[in-house]
C-alpha positions in Angstrom: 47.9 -42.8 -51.2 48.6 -39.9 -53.4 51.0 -37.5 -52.4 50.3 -33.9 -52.8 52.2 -30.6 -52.8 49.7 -28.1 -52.5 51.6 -24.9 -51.0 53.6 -22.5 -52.6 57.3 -22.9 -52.0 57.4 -26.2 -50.6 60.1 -28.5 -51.0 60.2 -31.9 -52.0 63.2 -34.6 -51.1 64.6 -37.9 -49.9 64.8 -39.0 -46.9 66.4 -43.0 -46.6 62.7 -44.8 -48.1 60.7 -41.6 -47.5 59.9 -38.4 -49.0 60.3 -35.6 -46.7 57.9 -32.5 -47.4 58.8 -29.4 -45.8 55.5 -27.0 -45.9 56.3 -23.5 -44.5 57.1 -24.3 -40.8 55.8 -28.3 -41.0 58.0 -31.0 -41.8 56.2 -34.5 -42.9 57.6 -37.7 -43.8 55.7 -40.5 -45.7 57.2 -44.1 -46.5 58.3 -44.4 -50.4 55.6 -47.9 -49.9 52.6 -45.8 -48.9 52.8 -43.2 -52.1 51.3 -44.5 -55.1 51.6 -40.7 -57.0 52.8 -37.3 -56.6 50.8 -34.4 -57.4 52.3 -31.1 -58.0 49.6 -28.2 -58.1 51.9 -25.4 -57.7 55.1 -23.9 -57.6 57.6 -26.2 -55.6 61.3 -27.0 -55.3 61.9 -30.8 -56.0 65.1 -32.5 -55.7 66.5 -35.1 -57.8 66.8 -37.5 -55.2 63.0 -37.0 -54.9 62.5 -37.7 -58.1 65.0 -40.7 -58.7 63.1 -42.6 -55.8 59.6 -41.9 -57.2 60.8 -43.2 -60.5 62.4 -46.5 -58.7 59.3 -47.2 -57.5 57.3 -46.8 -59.8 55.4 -43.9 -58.0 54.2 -40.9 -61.3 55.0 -37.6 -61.1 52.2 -35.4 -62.0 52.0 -31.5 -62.5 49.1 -29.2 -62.9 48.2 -26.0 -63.9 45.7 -23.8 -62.1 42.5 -25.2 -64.2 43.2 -28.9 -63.2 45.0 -29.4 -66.8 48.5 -31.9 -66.4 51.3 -30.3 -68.3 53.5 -32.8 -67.4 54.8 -35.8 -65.8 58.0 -37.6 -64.9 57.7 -41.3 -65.5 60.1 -44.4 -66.0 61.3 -44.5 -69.7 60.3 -48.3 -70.4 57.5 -49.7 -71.9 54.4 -51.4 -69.6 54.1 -54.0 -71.9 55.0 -55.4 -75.6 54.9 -53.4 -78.9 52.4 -56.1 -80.2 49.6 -54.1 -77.9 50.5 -50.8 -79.6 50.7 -52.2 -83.2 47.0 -54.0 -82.7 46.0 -50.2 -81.8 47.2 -49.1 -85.3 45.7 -51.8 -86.7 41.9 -51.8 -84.9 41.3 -48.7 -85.5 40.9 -48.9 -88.8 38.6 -52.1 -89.2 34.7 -52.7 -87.5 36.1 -54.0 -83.6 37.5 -50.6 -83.3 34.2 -49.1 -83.6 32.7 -51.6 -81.5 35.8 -50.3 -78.7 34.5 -46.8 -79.0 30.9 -46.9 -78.9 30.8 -49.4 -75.9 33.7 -46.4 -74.2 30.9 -44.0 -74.2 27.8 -46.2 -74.1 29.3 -46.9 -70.1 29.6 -43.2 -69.9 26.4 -42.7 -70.4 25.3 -45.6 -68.5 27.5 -44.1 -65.4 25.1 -40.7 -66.2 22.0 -42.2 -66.0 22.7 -44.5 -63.1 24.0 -41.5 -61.3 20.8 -39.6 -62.2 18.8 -42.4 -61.0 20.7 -42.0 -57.6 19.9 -38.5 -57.2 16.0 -38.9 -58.3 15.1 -40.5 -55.5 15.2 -38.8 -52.7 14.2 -35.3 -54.8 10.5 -36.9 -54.8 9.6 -32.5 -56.4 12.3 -33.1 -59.4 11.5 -36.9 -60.1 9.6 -35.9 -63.2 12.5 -33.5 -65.0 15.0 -36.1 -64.3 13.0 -39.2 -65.4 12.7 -37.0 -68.7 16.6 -37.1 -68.8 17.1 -40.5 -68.4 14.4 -41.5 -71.0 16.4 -39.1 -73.7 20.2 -40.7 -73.0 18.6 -44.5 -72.7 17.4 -43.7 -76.3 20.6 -42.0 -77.3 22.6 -45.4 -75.9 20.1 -47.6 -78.6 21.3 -45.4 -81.1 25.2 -45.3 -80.8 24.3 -49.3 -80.0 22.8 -49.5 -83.3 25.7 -47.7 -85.3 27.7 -50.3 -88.1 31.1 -49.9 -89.8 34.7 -48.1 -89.3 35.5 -45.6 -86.8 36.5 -43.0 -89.7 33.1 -43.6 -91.2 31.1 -42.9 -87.6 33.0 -40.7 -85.6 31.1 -37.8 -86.2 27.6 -39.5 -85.2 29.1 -41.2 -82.3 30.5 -37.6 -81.1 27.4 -35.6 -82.1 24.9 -38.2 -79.9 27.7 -37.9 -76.5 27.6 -34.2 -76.7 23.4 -34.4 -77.5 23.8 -36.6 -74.0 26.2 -34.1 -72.4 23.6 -31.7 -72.6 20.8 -33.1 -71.4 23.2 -34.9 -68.4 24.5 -31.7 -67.3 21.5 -29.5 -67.3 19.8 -32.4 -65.3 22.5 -32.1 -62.6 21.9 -28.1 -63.0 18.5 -28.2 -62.0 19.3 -30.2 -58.9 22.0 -27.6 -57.8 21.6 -25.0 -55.2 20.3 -21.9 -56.3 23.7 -19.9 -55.3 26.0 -22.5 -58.1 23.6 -22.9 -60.2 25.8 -23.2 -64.0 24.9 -23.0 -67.9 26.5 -25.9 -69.4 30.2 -26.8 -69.2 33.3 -24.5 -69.6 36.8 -24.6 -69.9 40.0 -22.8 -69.3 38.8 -20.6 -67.2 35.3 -21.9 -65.7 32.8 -19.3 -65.9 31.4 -20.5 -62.9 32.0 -22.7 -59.4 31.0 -25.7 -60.9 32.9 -25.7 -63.5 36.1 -24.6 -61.7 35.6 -27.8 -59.6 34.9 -30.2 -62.2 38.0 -29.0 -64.4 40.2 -29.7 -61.4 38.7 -33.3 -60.9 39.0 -34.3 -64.6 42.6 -32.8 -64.6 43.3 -35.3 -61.7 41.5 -38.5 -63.6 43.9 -37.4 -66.6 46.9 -38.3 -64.4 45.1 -41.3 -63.1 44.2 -42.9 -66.8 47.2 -42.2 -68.7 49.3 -43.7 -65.8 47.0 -47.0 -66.2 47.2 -46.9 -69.7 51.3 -46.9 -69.5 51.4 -49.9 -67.5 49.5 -52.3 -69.2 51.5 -51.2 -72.5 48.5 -48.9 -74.3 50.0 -46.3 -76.1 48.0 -42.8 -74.7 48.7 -41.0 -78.4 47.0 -43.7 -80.6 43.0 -43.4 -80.1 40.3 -44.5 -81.7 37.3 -41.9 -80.7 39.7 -38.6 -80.4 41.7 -37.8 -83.7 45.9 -38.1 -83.5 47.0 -34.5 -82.9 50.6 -33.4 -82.5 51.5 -34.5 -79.0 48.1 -34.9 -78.2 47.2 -38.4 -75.6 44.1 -39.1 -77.8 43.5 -42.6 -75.9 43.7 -41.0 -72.8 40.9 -38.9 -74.2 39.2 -41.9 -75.2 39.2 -44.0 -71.5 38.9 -40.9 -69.3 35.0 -41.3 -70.9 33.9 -44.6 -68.7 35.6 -43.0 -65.8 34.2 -39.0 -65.5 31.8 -40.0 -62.9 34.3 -40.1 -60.3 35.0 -36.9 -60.6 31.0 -36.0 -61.3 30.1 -37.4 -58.5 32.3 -36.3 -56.3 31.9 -32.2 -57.1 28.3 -32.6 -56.8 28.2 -34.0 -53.3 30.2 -31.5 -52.7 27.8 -28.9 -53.4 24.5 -30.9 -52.4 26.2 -31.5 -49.2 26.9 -28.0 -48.8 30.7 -28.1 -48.6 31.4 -25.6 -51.1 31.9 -22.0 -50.2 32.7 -19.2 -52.3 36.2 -18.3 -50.6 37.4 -22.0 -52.3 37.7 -19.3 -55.4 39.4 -17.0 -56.9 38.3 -14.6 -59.9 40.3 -14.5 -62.9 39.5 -12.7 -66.7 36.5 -14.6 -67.7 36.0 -17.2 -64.6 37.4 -18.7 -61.9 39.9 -21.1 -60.5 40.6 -23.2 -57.4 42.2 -21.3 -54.8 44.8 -23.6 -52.3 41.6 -24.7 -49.9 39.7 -25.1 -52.9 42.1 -27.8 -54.5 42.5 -29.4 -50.8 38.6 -29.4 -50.2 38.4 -31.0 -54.0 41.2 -33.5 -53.9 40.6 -34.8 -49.8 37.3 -35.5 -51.4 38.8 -37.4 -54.6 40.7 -39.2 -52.8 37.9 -40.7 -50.3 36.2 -41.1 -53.8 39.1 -43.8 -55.6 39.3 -45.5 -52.2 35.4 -46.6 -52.2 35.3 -50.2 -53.2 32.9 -51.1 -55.8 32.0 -54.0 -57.4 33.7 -54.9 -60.4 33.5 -58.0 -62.9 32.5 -60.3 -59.8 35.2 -58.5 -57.6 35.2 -55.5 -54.5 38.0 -53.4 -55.7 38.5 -49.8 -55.1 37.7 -47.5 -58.0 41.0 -45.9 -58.5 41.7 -49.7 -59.0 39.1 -50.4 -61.6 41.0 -47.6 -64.2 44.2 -49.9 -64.4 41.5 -52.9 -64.2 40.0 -51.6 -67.4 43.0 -50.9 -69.2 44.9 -54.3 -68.8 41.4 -55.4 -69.5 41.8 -53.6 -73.0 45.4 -54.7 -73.9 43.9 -58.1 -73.5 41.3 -58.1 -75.6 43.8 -56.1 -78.5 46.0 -59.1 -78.4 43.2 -61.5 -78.9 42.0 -59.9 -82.1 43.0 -61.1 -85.5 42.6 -58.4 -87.9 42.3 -59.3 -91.6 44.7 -56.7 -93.4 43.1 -56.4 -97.0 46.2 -56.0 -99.7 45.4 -54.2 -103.0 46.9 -55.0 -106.0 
């Protein structure tokens, strides 16, 4: 389960093999063996006993700011796997299997759209038409990033410039299936200029945690990408993965609204947008949650889907170590 701290001034600690949470006036206690993270969404006092046990069993720390973004995480200092995994990285990157990473990274992303899309057609017999129109246009755009040949470097641009083409058309599909009162106009950041938004943030911020954790144990290095350029401190592979995996978050916010969960006091107003309020993050993450503990099928297995992100990534350091890359020398 994931552990969250989700009220302001509550305090963190150890307890033998539990973590004691004291919340205003409650005091809980969870077994160290039935945490598998700790989420910190707002101010809270932690102690360093807390912390120590989290980090001796393997258990992430993860905090986040009032839009969803992490800012930061306490995590063991040794590596998930060998350096060989982070070296083939480097090396991929730069040669035609890289590209062939990437493009089928957000291929599934936009196969996980229009399945999604597909879902919510049919039983919205009076929007069947608009939506069919949607999936026709991101099918086409799969065929095209399908089609694309060479480096990485050389198609990065394209490959970006067709996933936000599909972006569009994905988002203002899910728009015109919203209630009239959350109705949105495209996607915003930092704040959310509307409900939607807000929510969605939140529930990428939380996928953030949940890739870059997978990524660190099977040995991937979450600053070396292929798709997203290296940046100063910036987890560009995380950026990369998190693609296949959106839909859990997608999903999950619009259910909330279509199943009429969502109420405006979840929000608070802030210069230019909104953000979660503390029943806002509870209503989003309870739902999350329920969300990574479905069990799907996956690669001729029923594993949960929180599961299939660590799945995916040890899946990935695999295949890097299986790749021989031809280094070409000039003289």
């Amino acid at each position: 389960m994931q552990l969250v701290i989700n009220t302001y001034g509550s305090y963190l600690r150890k307890n033998g093999d539990c973590f004691l949470i004291k919340n205003e006036d409650k005091v809980y206690e969870i077994s160290v063996k039935k945490v598998d993270s700790i989420m910190i969404t707002t101010s809270a006092y932690l102690s360093t006993d807390a912390l120590k046990l989290a980090i001796e069993n393997n258990i992430g720390v993860i905090f986040l700011d009032e839009f969803g973004d992490p800012y930061g995480r306490v995590w063991h200092s040794k590596l998930g796997s060998t350096v060989l995994i982070r070296r083939k990285q480097l090396e991929i990157s730069a040669v035609n299997e890289g590209l062939e990473l990437a493009k089928g990274w957000i291929v599934k992303k936009i196969e996980n759209q229009m399945d999604f899309l597909d879902r919510l057609k049919r039983p919205r017999e009076d929007k069947a038409e608009k939506l069919e129109e949607s999936l026709r246009r991101l099918e086409d755009m799969t065929q095209r990033i399908a089609a694309l040949t060479g480096t990485i470097d050389e198609r990065r641009g394209t490959i970006m410039a067709f996933e936000g083409a599909a972006g569009k058309v994905y988002f203002d599909a899910l728009n015109y299936i919203m209630p009239e009162r959350f109705k949105f106009d495209g996607r915003s950041r930092s704040p959310a200029k509307d409900e939607f938004n807000a929510l969605l943030n939140y529930g990428y911020g939380v996928l953030y945690s949940l890739v870059e954790k997978a990524c660190i144990i099977a040995g991937l290095d979450p600053y070396i990408g292929f798709l997203h350029t290296d940046n100063y401190n910036k987890k560009s592979l995380v950026f990369d993965l998190i693609e296949m995996f959106r839909i859990f978050a997608e999903e999950t916010v619009v259910y909330l609204f279509s199943g009429r969960k969502v109420k405006v006091e979840h929000f608070d107003e802030v210069k230019g947008g909104f953000t979660l309020n503390k029943d806002g993050k509870a209503l989003l993450i309870e739902a999350l949650n329920k969300t990574f503990d479905e069990t799907i099928r996956y690669k001729g297995r029923n594993i949960q889907k929180r599961n299939v992100v660590q799945f995916e990534c040890h899946s990935i350091a695999n295949g890097l170590l299986k790749v021989k890359v031809k280094v070409k020398v000039k003289v």
